[in-house]
N, C-alpha and C positions, 0 to 999 in steps of 0.2 A: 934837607927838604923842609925841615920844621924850623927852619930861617929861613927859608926863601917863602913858607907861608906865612909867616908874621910877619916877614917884610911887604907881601903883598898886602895884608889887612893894616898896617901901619900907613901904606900907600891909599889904599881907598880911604882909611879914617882920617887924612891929610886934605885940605881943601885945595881943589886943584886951582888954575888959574883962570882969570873970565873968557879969557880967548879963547884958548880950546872948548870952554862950555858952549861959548857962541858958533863955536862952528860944528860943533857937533849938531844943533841945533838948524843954524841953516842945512846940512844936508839931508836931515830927518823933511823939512819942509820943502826942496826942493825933489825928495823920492816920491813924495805922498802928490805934490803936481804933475808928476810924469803918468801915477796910477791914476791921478784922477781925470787927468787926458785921455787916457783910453776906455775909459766904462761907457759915456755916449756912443761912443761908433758901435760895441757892442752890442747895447741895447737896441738899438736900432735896424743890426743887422738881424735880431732874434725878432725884432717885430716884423721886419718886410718877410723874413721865413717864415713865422707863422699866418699871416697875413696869406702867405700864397698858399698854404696847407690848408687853410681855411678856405679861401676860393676855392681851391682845386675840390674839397669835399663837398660844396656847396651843388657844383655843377656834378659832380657825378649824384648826389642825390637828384639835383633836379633832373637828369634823365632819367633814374630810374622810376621817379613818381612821374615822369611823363609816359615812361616803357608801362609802368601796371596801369595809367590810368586807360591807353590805348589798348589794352590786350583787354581790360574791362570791358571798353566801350563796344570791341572785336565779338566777345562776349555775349554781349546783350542784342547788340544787332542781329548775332546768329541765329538766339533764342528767338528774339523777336519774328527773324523770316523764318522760322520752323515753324509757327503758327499761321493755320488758315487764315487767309484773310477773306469775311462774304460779307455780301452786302442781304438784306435782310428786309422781310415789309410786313407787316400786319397784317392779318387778313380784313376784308369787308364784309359786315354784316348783310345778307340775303337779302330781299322783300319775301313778306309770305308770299308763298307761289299762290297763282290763282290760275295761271296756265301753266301750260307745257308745251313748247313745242317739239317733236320730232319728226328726224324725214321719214318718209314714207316710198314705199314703192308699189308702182300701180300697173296691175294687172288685169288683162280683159277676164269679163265673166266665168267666160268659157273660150277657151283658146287648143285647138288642136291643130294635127297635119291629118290631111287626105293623100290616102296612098291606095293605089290600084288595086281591085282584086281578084284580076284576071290579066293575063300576059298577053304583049301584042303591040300595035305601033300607032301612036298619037295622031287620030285622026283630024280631030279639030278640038280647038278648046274656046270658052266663049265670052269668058269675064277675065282680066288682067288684077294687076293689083291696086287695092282700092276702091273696087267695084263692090256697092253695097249688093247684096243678095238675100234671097228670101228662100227659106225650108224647101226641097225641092225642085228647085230649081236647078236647069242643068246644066255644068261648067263643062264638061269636057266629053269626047266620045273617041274608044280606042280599036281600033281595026285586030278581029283575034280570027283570021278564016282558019284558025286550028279548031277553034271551038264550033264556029257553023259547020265546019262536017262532020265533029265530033255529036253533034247535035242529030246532025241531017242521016248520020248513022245508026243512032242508040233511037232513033223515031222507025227506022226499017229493021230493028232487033225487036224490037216492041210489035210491030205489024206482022214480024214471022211466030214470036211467042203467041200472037194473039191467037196466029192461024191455027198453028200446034194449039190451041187451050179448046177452039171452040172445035177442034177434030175430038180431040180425045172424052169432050163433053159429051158431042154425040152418041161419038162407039159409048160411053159408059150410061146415057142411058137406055141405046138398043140392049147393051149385053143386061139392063136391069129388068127390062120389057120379058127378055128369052126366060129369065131366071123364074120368071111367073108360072112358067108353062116347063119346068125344068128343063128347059132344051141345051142350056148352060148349066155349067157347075159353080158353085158359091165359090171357087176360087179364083174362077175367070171374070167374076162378075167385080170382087174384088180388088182383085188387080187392074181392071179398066178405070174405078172410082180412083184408085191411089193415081194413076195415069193423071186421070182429068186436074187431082186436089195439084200436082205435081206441075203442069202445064198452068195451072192457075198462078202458081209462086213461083213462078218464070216472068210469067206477063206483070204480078208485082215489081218484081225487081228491074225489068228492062221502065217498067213506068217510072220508077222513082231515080236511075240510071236518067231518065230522060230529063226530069226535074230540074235534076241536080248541072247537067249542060246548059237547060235554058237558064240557072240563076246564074251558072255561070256568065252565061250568053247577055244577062242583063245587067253584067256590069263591065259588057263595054259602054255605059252609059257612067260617065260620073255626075253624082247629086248633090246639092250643099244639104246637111245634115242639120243645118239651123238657121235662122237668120244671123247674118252679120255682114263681115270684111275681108274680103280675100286681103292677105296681107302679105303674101307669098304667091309668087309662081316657079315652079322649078322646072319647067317643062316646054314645048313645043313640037310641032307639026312635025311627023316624022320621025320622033324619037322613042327610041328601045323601051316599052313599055313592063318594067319585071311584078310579078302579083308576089304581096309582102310589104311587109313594112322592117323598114332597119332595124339594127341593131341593137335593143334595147329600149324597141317599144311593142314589143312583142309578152304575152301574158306569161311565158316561163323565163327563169333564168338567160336560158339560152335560147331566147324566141327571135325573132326575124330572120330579116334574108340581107345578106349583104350586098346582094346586087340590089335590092331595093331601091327604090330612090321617091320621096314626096313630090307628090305632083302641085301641089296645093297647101297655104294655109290660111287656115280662117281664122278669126275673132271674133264673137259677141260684142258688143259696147251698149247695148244699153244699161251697163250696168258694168260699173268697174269695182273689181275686190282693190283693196290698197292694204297692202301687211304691213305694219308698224311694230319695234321692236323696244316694250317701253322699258326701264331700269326698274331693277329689281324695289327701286326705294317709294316706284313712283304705282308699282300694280294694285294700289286701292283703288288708281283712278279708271283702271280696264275694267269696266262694269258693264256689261251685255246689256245693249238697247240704250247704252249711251248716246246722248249727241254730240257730235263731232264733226268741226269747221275742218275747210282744209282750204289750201291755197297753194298757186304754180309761178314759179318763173311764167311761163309761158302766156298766164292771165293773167297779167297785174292790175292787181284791184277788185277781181272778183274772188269770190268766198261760194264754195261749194262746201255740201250739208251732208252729211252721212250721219248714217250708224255702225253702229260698234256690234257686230252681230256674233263673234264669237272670239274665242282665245285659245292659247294651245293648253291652260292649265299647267303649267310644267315651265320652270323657269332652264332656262340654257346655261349649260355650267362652262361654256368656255366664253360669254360677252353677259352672262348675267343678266338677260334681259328675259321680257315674256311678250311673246310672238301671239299678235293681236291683229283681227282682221275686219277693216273697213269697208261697209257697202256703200258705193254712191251712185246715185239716178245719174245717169248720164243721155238723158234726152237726146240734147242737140249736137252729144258726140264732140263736146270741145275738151272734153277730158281722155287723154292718147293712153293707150298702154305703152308701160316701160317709162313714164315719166317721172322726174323727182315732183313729188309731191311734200311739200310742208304739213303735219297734220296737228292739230290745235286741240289740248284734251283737257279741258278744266279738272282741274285738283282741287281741293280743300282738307285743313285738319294737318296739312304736312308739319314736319319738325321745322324748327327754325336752321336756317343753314350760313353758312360762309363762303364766300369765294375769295378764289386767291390766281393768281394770273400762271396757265399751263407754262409756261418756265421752270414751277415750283417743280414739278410731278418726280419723281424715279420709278423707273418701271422694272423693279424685281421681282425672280421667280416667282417669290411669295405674295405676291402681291403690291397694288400699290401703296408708294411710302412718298413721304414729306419730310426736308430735311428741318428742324426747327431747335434754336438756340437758348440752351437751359445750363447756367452755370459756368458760361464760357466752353462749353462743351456743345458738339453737333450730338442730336438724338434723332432715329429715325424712325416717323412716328406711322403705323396704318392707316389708312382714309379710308371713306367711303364715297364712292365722289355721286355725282348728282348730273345737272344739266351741264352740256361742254357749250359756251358760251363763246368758241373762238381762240379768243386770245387770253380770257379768263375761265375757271371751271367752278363747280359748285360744289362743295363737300359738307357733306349730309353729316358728317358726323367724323371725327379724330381730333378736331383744333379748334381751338377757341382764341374769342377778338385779343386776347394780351400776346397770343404766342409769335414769336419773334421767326418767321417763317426764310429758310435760306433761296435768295433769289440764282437760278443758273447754280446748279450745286453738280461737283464734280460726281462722275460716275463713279470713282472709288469711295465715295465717303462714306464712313459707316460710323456707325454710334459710339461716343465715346473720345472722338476726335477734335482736339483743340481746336477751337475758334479765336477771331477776332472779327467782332463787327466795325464794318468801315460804313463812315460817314453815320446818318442819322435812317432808322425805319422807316420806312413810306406806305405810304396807302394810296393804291390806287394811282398810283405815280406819282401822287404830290409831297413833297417833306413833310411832316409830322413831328413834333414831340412824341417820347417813347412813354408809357405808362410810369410814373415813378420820378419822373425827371423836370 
């Protein structure tokens, strides 16, 4: 072994020949062109793969930034339609009031029914409806032949008491004459006086028995009790006359007659009340011995004059108002009971107010409320409200000219609830700039 190693290092340290060095040499250059043949296609196959890894991560990001920006957007549109959307107006500043107007309702002076009061059957009647009449005067006459025998009776009770009175007078002054001369005893004498006083309070009572038939007996006559209007007739020739008046125009509780029936009703008119029901905000102006315009549909263009003659003092706790009553001269009768009357009441010194268009109003238990926009938030605020002008109202007091007032506001909305105002505030229906903007 340690000759075949020395022979191999005696072999390397021998210079070998050129030809085998050259060809050892070409085939070192011909292995290294075969390797170097195959590196491009590699490379190339490592770019087009990563190349598509690269794509392929591209588009899966790009959906998923398209999936969160849609679910975003999903998002916000949600939020956005969870908020109220109103539209909103300003209010407009008042003029100081210098009038007032409210309606009125007008009533005759004096206005009742006539009812029989005595029973029997409609014998004639003389004035219809619309027939002016004077105090006195006679409208109707009722047939009672229960009462003329009742009459023609208690006059022949009355003539028999009389007889018995002026008997017993006599005997009681003979038995007074005898008693002089004791021919009678003071006991006989006695008892014919108590007789005579006895026969006397007979003939009383059939007299005032007999009274009491003729007044009966004089009211088959009916009378107008005043000047004015028959305004009613309920009655005619012939028909069932019951004495009474209905149900609940009788002096007790439980007073009248149910078979009653009004024959009759009248009105006064010269002189019409008219009751007017002013707002609690506006009762400085109810001042007793005021003057006060008034005006009708029915007269256009004229102006009737009253006074203000009294009030109920007492404000009404279910319309908040105070019950006020107007007298007008009603001469020539162009002024009707039962008419809408307009009535016209100067004010002055009032608060300065606002109106805002009846759309605004919410009518809860507690009273009236206004829906108005503070912080992106709905709040609901108390009023007071004033004149109803229609389509606009006037509120004396809760809101002022900045406040952002919700126009058409749902019935549920309650304070506290996210808003969004759409479009731009108005006044008065016209666009406006909003305070601030």
């Amino acid at each position: 072994m340690i000759e075949q190693t020395r022979g191999s290092e005696q072999t390397e340290g021998v210079e070998q020949p050129k030809g085998l060095e050259q060809a050892k040499i070409d085939s070192n250059e011909i292995a290294q062109g075969k390797h170097s043949s195959k590196s491009p296609r590699r490379l190339v196959a490592l770019s087009l793969i990563g190349g598509a890894v690269v794509a392929l991560a591209l588009v899966i990001l790009s959906g998923i930034k398209t999936r969160v920006q849609a679910n975003t957007t999903l998002v916000k549109a949600t939020d956005q339609a969870a908020v109220l959307t109103v539209s909103v107006v300003y209010p407009e500043s008042g003029a100081p009031a210098n009038e007032l107007v409210l309606p009125g309702n007008a009533q005759a002076f004096t206005d009742t029914p006539i009812y029989a009061r005595t029973s029997g059957y409609l014998k004639k009647w003389y004035f219809d409806i619309g027939a002016p009449v004077k105090q006195g005067q006679l409208l109707a006459e009722i047939d009672t032949p229960e009462i003329d025998r009742q009459v023609q009776q208690a006059l022949a009770d009355l003539q028999t008491a009389q007889a018995n009175y002026n008997l017993a007078q006599t005997t009681a002054a003979r038995w007074e004459s005898l008693l002089k001369t004791d021919s009678v005893s003071k006991q006989e004498t006695d008892q014919a006086l108590s007789n005579m006083k006895a026969m006397q309070a007979t003939v009383d009572s059939n007299t005032a028995n007999v009274h009491r038939l003729e007044e009966m007996q004089s009211f088959e006559k009916v009378y107008a009790p005043f000047d004015g209007v028959i305004t009613a007739r309920n009655t005619d020739v012939g028909a069932l006359i019951t004495a009474g008046a209905s149900p609940g125009t009788g002096s007790g509780a439980t007073g009248g007659n149910p078979a009653a029936r009004e024959l009759f009703h009248m009105a006064a008119l010269h002189t019409i009340r008219v009751f007017v029901a002013v707002p609690e905000g506006y009762t400085r102006a109810a001042v007793n011995g005021a003057t006060v315009t008034l005006t009708t549909d029915a007269n256009p263009g004229r102006i009737f004059h009253g006074t203000l003659v009294r009030n109920s003092n007492a404000i009404d706790p279910a319309s908040r108002t105070l019950l006020v009553e107007v007298d007008v001269v009603n001469a020539d009768g162009k002024l009707l009971p039962g008419a809408y009357v307009s009535v016209h009441l100067k004010v002055s010194g009032q608060a300065h107010s606002v109106t805002v268009p009846a759309t605004t109003l919410l009518f809860r238990t507690e009273g009236l409320r206004v829906g108005v926009v503070r912080n992106g938030q709905a709040q609901l605020i108390p009023i007071q409200i004033g004149r109803d002008y229609g389509s606009r109202v006037e509120i004396l007091s809760g809101l002022a000219l900045t406040d952002e007032v919700i126009l058409d506001p749902v019935d549920s909305l309650i304070s506290g609830t996210p808003v969004k105002v759409s479009g731009v505030p108005t006044v008065t229906g016209r666009p406006t700039v909003a305070p601030g903007k």
